[in-house]
C-alpha positions as CSV (number, residue, x, y, z in Angstrom):
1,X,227.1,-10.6,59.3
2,X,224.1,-8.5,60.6
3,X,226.5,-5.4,60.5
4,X,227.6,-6.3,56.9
5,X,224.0,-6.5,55.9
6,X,223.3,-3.0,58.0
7,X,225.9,-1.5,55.9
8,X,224.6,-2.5,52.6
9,X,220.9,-1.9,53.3
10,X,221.7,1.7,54.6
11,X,224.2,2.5,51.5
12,X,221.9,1.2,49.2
13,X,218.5,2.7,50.3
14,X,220.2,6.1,50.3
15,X,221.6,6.0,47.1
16,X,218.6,4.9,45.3
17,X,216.6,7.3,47.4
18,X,218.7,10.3,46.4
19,X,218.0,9.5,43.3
20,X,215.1,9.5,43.2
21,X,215.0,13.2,45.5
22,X,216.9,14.4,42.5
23,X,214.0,14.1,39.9
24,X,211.4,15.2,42.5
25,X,212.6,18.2,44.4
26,X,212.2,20.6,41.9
27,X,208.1,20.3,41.8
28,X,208.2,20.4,45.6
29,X,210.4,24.2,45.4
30,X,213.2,22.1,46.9
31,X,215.9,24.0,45.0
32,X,219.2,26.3,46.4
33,X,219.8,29.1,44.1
34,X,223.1,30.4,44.6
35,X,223.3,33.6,45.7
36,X,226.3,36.1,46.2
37,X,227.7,34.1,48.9
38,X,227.5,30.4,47.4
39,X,230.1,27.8,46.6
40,X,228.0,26.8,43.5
41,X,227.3,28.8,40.6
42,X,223.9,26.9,39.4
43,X,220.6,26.1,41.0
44,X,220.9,22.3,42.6
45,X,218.2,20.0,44.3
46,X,217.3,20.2,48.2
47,X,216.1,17.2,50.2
48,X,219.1,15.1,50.6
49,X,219.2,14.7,54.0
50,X,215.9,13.0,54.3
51,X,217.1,10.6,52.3
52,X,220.0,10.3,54.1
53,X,218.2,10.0,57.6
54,X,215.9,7.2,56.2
55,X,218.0,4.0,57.3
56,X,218.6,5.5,60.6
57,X,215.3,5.8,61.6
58,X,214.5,2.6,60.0
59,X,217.1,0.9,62.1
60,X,215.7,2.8,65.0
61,X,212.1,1.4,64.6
62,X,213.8,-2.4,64.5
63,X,215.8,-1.5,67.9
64,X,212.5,-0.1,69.3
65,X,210.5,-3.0,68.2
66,X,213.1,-5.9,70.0
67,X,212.7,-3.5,73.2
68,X,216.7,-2.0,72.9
69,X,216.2,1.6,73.2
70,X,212.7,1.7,75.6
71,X,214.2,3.8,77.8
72,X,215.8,6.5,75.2
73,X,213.4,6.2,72.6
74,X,212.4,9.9,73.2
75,X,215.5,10.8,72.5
76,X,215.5,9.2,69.1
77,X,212.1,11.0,68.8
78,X,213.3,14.0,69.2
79,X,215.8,13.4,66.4
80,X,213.5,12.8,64.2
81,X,211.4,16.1,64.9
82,X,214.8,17.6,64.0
83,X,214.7,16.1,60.8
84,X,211.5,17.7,60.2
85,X,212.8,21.5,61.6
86,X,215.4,21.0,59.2
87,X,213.2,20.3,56.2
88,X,210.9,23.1,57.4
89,X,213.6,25.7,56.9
90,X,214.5,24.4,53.7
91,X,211.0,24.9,52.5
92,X,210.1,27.8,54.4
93,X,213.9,29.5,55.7
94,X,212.8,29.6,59.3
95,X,214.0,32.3,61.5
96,X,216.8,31.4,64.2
97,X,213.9,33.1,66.6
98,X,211.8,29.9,65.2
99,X,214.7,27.5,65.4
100,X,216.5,27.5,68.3
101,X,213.6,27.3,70.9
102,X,212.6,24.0,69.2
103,X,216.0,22.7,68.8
104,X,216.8,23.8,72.6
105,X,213.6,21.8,73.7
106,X,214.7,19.0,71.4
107,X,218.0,18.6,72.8
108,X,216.4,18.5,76.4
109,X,214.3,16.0,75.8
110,X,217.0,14.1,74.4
111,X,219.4,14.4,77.2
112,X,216.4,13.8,79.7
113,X,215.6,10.8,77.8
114,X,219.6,9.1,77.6
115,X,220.1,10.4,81.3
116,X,223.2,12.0,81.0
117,X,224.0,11.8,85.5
118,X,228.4,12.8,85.1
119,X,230.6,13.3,82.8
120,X,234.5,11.6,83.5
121,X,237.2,13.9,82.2
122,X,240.1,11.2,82.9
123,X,241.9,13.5,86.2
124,X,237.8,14.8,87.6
125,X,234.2,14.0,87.2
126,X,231.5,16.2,86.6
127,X,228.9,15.0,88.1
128,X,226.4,18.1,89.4
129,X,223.1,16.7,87.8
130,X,221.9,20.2,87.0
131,X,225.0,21.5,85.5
132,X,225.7,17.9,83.5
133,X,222.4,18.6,81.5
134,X,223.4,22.3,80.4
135,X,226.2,20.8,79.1
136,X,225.1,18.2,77.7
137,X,221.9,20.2,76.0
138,X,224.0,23.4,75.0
139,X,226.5,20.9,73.3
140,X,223.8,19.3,71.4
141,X,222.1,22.6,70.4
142,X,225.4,24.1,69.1
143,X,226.6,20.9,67.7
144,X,223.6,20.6,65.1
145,X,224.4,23.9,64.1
146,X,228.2,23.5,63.9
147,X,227.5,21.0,60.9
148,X,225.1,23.3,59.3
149,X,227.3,26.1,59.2
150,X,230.2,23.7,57.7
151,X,228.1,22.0,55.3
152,X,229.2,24.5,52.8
153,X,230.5,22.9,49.8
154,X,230.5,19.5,48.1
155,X,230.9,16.5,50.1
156,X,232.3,18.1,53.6
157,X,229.5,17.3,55.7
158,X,228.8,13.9,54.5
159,X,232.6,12.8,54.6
160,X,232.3,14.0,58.0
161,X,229.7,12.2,58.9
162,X,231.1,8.6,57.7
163,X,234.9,9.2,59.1
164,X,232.9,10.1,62.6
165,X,230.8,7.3,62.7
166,X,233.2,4.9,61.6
167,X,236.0,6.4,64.4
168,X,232.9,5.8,67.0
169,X,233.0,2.3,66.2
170,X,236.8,1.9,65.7
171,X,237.1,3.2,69.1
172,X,234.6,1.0,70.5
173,X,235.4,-1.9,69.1
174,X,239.3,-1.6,69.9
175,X,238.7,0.4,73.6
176,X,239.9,-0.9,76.8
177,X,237.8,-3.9,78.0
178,X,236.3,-3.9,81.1
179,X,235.1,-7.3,82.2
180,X,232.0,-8.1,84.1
181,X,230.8,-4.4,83.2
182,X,231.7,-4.2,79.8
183,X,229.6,-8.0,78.8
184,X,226.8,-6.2,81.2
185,X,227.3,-3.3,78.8
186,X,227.2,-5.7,75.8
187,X,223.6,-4.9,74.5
188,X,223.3,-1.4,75.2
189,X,226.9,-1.0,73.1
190,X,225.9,-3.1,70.2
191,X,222.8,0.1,69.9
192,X,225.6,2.4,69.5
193,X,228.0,0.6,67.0
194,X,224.4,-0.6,64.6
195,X,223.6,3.4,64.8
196,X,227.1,4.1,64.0
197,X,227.4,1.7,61.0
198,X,224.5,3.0,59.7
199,X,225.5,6.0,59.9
200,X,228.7,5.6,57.9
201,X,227.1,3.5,55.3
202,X,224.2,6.3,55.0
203,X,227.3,8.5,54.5
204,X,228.8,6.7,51.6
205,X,225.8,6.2,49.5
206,X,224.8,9.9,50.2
207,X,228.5,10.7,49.0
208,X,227.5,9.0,45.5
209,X,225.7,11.8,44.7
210,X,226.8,14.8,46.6
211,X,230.6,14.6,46.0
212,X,232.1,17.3,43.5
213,X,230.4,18.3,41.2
214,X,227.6,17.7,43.8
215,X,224.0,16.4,41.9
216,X,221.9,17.0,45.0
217,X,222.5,19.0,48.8
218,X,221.1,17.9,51.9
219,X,219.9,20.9,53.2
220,X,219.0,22.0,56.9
221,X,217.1,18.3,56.9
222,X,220.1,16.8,56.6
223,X,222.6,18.7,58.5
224,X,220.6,18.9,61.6
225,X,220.5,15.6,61.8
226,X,223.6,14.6,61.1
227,X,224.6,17.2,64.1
228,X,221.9,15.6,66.6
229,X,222.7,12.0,65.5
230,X,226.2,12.2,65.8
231,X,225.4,14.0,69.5
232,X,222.9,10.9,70.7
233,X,226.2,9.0,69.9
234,X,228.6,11.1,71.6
235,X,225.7,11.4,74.6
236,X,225.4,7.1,74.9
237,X,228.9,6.8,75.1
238,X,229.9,9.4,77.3
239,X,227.0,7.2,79.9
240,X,228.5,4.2,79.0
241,X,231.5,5.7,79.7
242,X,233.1,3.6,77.0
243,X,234.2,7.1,74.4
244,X,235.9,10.1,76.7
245,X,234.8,13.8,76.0
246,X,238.1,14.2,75.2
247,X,237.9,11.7,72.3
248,X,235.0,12.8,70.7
249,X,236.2,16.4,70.6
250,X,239.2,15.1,68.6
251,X,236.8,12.9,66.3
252,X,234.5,16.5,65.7
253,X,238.2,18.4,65.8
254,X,238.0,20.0,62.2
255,X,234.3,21.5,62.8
256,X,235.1,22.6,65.8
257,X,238.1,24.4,65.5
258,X,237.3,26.3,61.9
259,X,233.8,27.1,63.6
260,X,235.1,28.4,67.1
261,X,237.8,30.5,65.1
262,X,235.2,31.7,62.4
263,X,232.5,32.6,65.2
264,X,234.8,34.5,67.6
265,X,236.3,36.6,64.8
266,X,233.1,37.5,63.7
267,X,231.7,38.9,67.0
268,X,234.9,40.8,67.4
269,X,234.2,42.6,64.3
270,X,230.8,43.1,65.2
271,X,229.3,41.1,62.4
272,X,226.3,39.0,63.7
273,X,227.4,35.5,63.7
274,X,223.9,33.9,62.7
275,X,223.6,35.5,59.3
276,X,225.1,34.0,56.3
277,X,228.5,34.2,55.2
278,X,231.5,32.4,53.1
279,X,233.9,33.3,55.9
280,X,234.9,29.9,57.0
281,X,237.8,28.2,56.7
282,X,237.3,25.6,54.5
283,X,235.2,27.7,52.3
284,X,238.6,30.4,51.8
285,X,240.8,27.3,51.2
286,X,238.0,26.1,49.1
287,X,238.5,29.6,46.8
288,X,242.1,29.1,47.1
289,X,242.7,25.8,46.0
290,X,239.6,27.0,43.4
291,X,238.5,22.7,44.5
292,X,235.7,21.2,46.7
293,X,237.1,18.0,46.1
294,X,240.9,18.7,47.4
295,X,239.7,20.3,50.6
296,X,237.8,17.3,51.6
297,X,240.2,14.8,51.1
298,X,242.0,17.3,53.0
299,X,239.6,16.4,56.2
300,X,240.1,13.1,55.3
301,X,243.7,12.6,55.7
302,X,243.7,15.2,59.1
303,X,241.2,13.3,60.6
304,X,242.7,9.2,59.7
305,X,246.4,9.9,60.4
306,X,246.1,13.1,63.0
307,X,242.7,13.1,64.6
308,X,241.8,9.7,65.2
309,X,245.4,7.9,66.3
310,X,245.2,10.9,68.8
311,X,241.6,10.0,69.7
312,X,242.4,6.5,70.8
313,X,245.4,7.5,72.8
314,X,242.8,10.0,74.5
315,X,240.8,6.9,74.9
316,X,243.2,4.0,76.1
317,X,245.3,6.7,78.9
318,X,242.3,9.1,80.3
319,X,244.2,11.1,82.1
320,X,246.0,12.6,79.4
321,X,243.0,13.4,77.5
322,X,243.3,16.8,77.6
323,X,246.9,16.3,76.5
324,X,246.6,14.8,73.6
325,X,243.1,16.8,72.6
326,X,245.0,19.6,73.0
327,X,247.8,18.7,70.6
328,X,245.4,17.6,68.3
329,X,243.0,20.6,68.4
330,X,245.7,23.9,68.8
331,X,247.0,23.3,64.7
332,X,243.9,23.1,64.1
333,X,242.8,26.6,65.3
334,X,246.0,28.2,64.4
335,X,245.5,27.1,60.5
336,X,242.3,28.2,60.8
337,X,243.3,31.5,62.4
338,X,246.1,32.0,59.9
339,X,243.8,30.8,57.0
340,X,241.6,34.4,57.7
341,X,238.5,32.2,59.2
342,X,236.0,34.8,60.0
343,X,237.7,38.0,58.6
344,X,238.4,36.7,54.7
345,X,235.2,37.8,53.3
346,X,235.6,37.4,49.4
347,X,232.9,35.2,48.2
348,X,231.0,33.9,45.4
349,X,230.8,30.6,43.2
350,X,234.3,28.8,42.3
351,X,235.4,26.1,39.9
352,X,234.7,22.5,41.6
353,X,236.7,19.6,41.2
């Protein structure tokens, strides 16, 4: 019942939120204006994702209150300041120089602060303290800005955000039990799934108004967070040792793959990989299929009936993680290889549908 109510209280406050984001944004300057590059051809408002980040940290400040999170509070903290980064560069279009000292401080606090000791990989563990926390932190950092460079056209980034969340909790919810450890586990889990479900439901009710045609964007606000959110989950889990890294690279698959193909083929061309571009993946399919709409249900249907049945496998037989990640993940960077991901450079606005 409590995660029902979760679920409607997050949808709904985001929704109404947005809308009311829509009518104010432009007397803040919170406006894109397409440029040469865009997927949209007119001016549309900014300032989604604080909307979108409002149940979160709502739910947070309950967990915080009853004493849940003490001990990673920080972390959540730090998420938060992300938030704030994010909506800083939409306002003012921070440099990277700007950006990624605070986001790499961010991210260490947040590791620090969920105490990230090992890391299981099903056949070895990882479990060098020093070398753990790189991981962990560089993951985080380039996580958050995986999302931002895929939030490109209508819907991709919030769709992604409510099929990851809700695979987080399907996993959880249907993982291997582990007796005595997993009810001594019981309240520290139940954090992870109500951030998860609020997640997903913040998804949806962002959805209502960002889908194709989109009526408002979320901005750097909103896909930072989404990025570092989706990381504290991937981070509580992987200590709880109740979601494998294998798992949640299948979950993030999609992002991954068309970002790690897009990224490498720029450096090889000598192209600097921060700047903006419409080289992606889903963007050229975008332009082909001349639809936003199409190549998001796309990710839909890759990530329920490819990416997550392969995810749980990962998850119920550890020690073929790597197996099954890797069948999952390879089509996934040879479509986006084939699909001219970092060397197709014809841009511009296209119909939406």
């Amino acid at each position: 019942m409590l995660l029902f109510i979760l679920s409607l209280a997050s949808f709904a406050l985001v929704a109404v939120l947005n809308a009311g984001v829509i009518k104010l944004a432009p007397f803040l300057g919170l406006v894109d204006l397409p440029v040469a590059r865009s997927a949209h051809a007119h001016p549309k408002p900014l300032g989604g994702g604080v909307a979108l980040a409002a149940p979160y940290f709502l739910c947070v400040s309950w967990l915080a209150m009853s004493g849940e999170i003490e001990g990673s509070l920080s972390a959540y903290i730090a998420c938060l300041l992300i938030v704030f980064l994010g909506f800083g560069d939409d306002l003012w279009q921070l440099t990277s120089r700007v950006r990624l000292p605070i986001q790499f401080i961010l991210s260490v606090t947040a590791v620090r602060a969920i105490g990230v000791g090992s890391v299981d990989f099903g056949w070895f563990t990882l479990s060098q303290p020093l070398l753990v926390t790189l991981l962990a932190v560089f993951s985080l950092v380039w996580l958050l800005n995986l999302t931002n460079f895929m939030d490109g056209i209508d819907g991709i980034a919030g769709a992604h955000l409510v099929l990851t969340s809700v695979g987080c909790v399907l996993l959880l919810i249907t993982g291997p039990a582990r007796g005595d450890e997993f009810l001594a586990e019981a309240g520290e889990l139940d954090v992870v799934i109500y951030l998860a479900v609020v997640l997903a439901a913040s998804g949806t009710g962002f959805l209502l108004w960002n889908w194709s045609p989109a009526s408002i964007f979320m901005g750097d606000a909103g896909s930072g967070f989404i990025g570092f959110a989706l990381g504290l989950l991937a981070l509580e889990t992987l200590v709880l040792q109740r979601i494998s890294v294998w798992s949640w690279l299948l979950l993030l698959g999609v992002f991954i793959a068309d970002t790690a193909v897009t990224l490498l083929n720029r450096v090889a061309r000598g192209e600097k990989w921060y700047e903006g571009h419409s080289q992606h993946g889903y963007q050229i399919l975008s332009r082909r299929l001349q639809s936003h709409s199409r190549v998001v249900w796309l990710l839909v249907t890759i990530d329920l009936l490819w990416l997550l049945p392969l995810a749980w496998l990962a998850g119920i037989l550890p020690h073929y993680g790597v197996l099954f990640a890797t069948i999952g993940l390879l089509p996934l960077f040879v479509a986006s290889y084939l699909l001219g991901a970092g060397v197709n450079s014809t841009g511009g606005a296209e119909t939406v549908k």
